[in-house]
C-alpha positions as CSV (number, residue, x, y, z in Angstrom):
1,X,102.1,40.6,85.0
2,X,102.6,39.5,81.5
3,X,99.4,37.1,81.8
4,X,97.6,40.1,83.1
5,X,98.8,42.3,80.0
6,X,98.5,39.7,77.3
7,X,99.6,41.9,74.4
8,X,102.5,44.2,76.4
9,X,105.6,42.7,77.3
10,X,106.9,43.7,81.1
11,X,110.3,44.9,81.5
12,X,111.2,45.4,85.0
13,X,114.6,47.8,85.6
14,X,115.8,49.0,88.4
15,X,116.6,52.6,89.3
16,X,120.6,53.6,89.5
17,X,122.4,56.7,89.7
18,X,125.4,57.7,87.3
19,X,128.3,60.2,89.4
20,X,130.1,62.3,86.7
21,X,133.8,61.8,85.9
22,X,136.4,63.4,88.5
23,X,137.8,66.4,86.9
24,X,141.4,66.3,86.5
25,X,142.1,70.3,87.3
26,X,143.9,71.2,90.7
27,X,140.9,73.1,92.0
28,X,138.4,70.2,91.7
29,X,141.1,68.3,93.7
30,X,140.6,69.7,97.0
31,X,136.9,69.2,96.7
32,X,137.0,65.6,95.9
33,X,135.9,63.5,99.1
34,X,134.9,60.2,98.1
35,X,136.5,58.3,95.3
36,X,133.4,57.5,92.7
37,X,132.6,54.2,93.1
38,X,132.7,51.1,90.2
39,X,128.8,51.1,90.6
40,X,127.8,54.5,89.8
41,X,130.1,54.8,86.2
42,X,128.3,55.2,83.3
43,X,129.8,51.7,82.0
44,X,128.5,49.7,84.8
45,X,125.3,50.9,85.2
46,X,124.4,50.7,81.5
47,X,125.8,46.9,81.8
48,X,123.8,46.7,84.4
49,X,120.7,48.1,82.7
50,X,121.2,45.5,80.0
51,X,121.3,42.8,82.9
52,X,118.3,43.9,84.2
53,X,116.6,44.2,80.6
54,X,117.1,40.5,79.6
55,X,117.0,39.1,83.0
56,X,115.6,35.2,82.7
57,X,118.5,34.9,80.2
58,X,122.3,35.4,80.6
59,X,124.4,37.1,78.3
60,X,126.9,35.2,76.8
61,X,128.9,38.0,75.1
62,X,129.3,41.4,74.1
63,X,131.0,42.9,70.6
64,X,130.9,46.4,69.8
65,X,130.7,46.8,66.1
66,X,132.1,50.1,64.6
67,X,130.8,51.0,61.3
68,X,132.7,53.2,59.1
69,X,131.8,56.1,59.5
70,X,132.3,56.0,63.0
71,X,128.9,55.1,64.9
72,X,129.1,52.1,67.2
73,X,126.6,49.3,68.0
74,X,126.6,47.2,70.9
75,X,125.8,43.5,69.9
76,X,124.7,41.0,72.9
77,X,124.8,37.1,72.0
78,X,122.2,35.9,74.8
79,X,122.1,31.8,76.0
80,X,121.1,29.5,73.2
81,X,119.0,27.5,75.5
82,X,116.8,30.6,76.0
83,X,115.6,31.5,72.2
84,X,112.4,30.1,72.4
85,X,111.2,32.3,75.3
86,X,112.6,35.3,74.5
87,X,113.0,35.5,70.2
88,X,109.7,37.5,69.9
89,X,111.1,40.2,72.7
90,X,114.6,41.0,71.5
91,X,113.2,43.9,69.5
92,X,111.5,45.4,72.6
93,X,114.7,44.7,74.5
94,X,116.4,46.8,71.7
95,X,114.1,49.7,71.7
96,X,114.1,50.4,75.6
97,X,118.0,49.7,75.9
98,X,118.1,52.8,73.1
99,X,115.2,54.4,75.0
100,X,117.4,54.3,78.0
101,X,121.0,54.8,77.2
102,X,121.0,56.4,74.0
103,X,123.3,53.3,72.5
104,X,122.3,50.9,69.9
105,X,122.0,47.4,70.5
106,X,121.0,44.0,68.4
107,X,120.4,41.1,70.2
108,X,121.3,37.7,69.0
109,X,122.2,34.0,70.0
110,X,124.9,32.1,68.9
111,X,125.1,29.8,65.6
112,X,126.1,26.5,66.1
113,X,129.6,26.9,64.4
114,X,130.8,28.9,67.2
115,X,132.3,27.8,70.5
């Protein structure tokens, strides 16, 4: 698709489905059937989103960086062996991650001091 598009880049995601959390009340007790499955948290399937979002490349790690005055960013250190393909994407990957979950992300690989 991307040699069809020349100047788009193609981002293929797939479709999930987020449960809300279990109330804790003693009414909402009784009506609980099913427990909610890992799958359909909000964690996993914005993990999952982010899988999906780089996909040729693996994520090597995940920080969450808290600034002062509260606001969090996600940042993603993706496989050094991968930069050369994907360095002019990571910030599309950015845009449609915040596009998507409402969370900010930066993208980076690792330097060569760390292990």
């Amino acid at each position: 698709l991307e040699k069809k598009f020349s100047d788009r880049h193609v981002l293929i995601i797939a479709s999930r489905r987020i449960l809300p959390r279990p109330k804790r009340s003693n009414r909402s007790h009784t009506t609980l059937k099913q427990k909610r499955p890992r799958s359909r948290t909000l964690t996993a399937v914005h993990d999952a989103i982010l899988t999906d979002l780089v996909y040729p490349v693996e994520i090597v790690g995940k920080r969450v960086r808290t600034r002062e005055d509260g606001s969090k960013i996600l940042k993603v250190v993706l496989d050094e062996k991968e930069r050369g393909g994907v360095d002019y994407r990571l910030d599309t990957y950015s845009e449609v991650y915040k596009r998507l979950t409402g969370k900010g992300v930066n993208f980076e690989f690792p330097q060569h001091g760390d292990a």
